[in-house]
C-alpha positions in Angstrom: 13.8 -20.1 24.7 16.0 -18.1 27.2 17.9 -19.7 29.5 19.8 -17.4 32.7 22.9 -20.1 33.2 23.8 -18.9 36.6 27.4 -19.0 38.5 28.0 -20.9 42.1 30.7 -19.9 45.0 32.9 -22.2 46.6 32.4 -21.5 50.8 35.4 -23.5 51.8 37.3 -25.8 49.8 39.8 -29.0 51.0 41.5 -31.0 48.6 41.3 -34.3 50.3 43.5 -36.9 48.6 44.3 -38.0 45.1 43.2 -40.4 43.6 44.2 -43.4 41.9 42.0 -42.3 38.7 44.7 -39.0 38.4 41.8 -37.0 39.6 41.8 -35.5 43.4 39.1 -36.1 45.8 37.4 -32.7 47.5 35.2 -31.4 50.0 33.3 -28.0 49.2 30.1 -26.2 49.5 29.0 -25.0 46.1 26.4 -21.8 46.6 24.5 -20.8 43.3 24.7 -17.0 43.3 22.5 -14.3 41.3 24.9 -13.7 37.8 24.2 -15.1 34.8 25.5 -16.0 31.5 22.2 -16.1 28.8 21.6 -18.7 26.3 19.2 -18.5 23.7 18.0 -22.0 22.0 15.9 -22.4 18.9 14.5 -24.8 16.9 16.5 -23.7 13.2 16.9 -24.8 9.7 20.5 -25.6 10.7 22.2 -26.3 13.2 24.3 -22.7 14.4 26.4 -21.9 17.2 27.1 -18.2 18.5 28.4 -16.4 20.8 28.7 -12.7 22.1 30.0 -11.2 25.5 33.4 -11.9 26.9 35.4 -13.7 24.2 35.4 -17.4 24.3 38.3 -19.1 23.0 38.3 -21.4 19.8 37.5 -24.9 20.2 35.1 -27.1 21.7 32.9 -25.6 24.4 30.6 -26.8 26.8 27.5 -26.2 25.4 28.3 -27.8 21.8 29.2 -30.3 23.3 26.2 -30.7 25.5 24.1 -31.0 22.1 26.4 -32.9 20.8 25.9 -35.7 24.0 22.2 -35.9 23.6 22.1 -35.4 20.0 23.8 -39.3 20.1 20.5 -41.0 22.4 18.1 -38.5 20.6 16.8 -37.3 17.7 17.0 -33.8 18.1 16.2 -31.5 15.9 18.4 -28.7 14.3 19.1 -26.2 17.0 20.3 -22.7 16.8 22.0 -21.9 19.7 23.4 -18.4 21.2 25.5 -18.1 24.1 26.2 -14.7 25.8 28.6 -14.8 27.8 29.1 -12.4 31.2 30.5 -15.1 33.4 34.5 -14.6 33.3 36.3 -17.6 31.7 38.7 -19.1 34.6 37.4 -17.4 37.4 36.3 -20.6 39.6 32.7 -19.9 39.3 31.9 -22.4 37.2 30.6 -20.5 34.0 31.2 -23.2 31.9 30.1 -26.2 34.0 26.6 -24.2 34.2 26.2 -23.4 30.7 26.8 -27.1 29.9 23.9 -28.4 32.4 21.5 -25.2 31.4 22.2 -26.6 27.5 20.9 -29.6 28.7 18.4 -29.0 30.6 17.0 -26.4 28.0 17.4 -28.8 25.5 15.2 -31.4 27.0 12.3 -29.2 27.6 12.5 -27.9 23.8 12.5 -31.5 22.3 10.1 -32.9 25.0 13.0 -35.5 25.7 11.3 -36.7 29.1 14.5 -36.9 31.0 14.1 -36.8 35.0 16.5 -34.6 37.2 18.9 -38.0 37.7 19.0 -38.6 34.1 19.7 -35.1 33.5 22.5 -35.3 36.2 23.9 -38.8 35.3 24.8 -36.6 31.0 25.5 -33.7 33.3 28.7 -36.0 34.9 30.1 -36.9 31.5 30.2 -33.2 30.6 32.8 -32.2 34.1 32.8 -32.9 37.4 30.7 -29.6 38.3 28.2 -29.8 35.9 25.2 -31.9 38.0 25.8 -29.0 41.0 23.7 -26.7 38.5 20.6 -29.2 37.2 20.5 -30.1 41.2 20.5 -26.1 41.7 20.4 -25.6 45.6 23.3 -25.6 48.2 25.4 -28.4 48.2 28.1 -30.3 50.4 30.1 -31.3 47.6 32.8 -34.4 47.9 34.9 -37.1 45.5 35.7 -35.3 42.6 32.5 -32.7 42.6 30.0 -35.5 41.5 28.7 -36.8 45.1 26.5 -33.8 46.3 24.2 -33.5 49.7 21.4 -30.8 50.2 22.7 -28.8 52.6 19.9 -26.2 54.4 21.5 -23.2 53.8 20.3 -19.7 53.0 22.1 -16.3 52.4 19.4 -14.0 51.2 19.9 -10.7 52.3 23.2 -10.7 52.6 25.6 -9.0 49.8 28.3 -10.8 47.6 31.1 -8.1 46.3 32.7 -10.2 43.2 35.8 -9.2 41.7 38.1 -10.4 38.7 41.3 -9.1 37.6 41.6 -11.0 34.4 44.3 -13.5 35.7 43.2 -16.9 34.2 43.9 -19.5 36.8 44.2 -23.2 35.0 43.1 -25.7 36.9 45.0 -28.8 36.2 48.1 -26.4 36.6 46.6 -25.4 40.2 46.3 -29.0 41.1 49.5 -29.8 40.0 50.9 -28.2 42.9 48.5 -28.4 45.3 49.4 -30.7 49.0 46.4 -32.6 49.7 45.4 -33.0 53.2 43.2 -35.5 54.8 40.8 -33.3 56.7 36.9 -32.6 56.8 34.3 -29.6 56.4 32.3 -29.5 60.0 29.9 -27.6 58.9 27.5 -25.6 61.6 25.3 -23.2 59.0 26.7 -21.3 59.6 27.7 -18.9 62.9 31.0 -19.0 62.2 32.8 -18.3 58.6 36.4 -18.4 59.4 37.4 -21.8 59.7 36.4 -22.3 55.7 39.9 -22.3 53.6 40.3 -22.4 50.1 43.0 -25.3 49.4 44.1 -23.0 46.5 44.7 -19.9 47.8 48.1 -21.1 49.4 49.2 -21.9 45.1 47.6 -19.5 43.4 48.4 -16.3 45.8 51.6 -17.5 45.9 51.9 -17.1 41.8 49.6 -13.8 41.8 50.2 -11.8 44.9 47.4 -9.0 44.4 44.7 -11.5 44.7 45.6 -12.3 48.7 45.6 -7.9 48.6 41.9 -8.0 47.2 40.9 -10.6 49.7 42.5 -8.6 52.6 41.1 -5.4 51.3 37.6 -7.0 51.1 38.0 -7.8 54.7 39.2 -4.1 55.6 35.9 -3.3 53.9 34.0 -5.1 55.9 33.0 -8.3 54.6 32.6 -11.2 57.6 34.3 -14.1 55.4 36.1 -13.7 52.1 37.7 -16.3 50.0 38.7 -17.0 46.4 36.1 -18.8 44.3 37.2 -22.7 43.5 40.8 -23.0 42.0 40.7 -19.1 40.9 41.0 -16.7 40.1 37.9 -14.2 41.5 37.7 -13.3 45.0 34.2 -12.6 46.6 33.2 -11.3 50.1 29.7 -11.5 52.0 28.8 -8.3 53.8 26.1 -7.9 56.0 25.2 -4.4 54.4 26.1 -3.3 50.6 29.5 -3.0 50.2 30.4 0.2 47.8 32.3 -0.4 44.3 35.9 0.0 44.8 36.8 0.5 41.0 39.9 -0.4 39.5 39.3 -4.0 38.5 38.3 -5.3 35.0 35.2 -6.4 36.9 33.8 -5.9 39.6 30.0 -6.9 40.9 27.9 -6.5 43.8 24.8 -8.7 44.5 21.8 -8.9 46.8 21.8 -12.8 47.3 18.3 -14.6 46.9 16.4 -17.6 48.6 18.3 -20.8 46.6 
């Protein structure tokens, strides 16, 4: 069994308040978008985990752990299980948080577990906040820590998402750390008007790495009619009416017709 673990964009972002729990509280609009990680899941005479792609650092990951959740409720049988990666590691598109939920989800159709999409969801929320965004899998309103989510009617197909990363590994406790909540809402009006959607974290994180507020304002001179950075960082996207060309220069760079969700 393959398995095409997609990303999501974050259009607009507001870190609401923290909470008493250490966490913060957020408002966000989580958009799956059209680039994929694969994993490959088998039943094996062992249990195996590999990897290929971008390199993954050592220790627990995601999608062990995953098996590891529903290996405790189930019997399931010994799995060999192959992640490539293409999604870039601390990028805010949440590579990690889908690979988890895809693990799950593939895993449950291979053992004929009979899980339903809230079960799914409910494993999905003990795996990271973002995880149960990507077994829901449409456009979501997203608020408390990532785990209250609201079907939103939006669709992007046809228009172009230019996607670049420089590398820069963004950590995300370290981005909250510093980050000023502010007690404010997303009015959301699908969506005639892009601009008042802010990223919380681009006020921190540009102010540690410059040349990403350069990329956004370049993707702007290019034409794109909203550009933000991607969760807490570190990729910057734009949306363009009409394909954008490759500008080179970056570790990576991708353009994408967006689909129907």
């Amino acid at each position: 069994m393959i398995l095409f673990s997609h990303a999501k964009i974050n259009i607009g972002l507001y870190v609401t308040s923290k909470r008493a729990d250490g966490f913060h509280n957020i408002e966000s609009v989580f958009y799956p978008i059209p680039f994929y990680d694969l994993i490959e899941l088998l039943p094996y005479e062992k249990d195996v985990f590999s990897t290929s792609g971008l390199e993954i650092p050592p220790g627990p990951n995601l999608v062990q752990e995953a098996y590891e959740l529903l290996k405790k409720d189930f019997k399931l049988g010994k799995t060999f299980i192959h992640l490539h990666k293409r999604i870039p590691l601390g990028s805010g598109l949440g590579g990690g948080s889908s690979n988890a939920a895809f693990t799950l989800m593939g895993l449950n159709y291979l053992y004929d577990l009979g899980l339903s999409k809230e079960q799914l969801m409910d494993y999905a929320a003990q795996l990271g906040s973002d995880c149960p965004f990507f077994i829901q899998d449409h456009p979501c309103l997203v608020k408390g820590r990532g785990e209250i989510m609201e079907a939103i009617d939006l669709d992007l197909s046809g228009f172009y998402l230019k996607l670049i990363h420089t590398g820069i590994h963004v950590s995300t406790p370290m981005a909250y750390r510093f980050i000023q909540p502010n007690n404010r809402s997303l009015h959301i009006n699908f969506l005639s008007d892009y601009n008042p959607f802010k990223n919380d974290f681009e006020e921190v994180v540009f102010g540690m790495h410059p040349e990403l507020k350069v990329i956004k304002e370049k993707l702007l001179q290019e034409g794109a009619f909203y550009a933000s950075m991607t969760g807490s960082g570190s990729a910057i996207y734009g949306l363009f009416e009409n394909k954008p060309a490759k500008t080179g220069g970056y570790l990576f760079e991708e353009i994408m017709e967006l689909k129907q969700p």
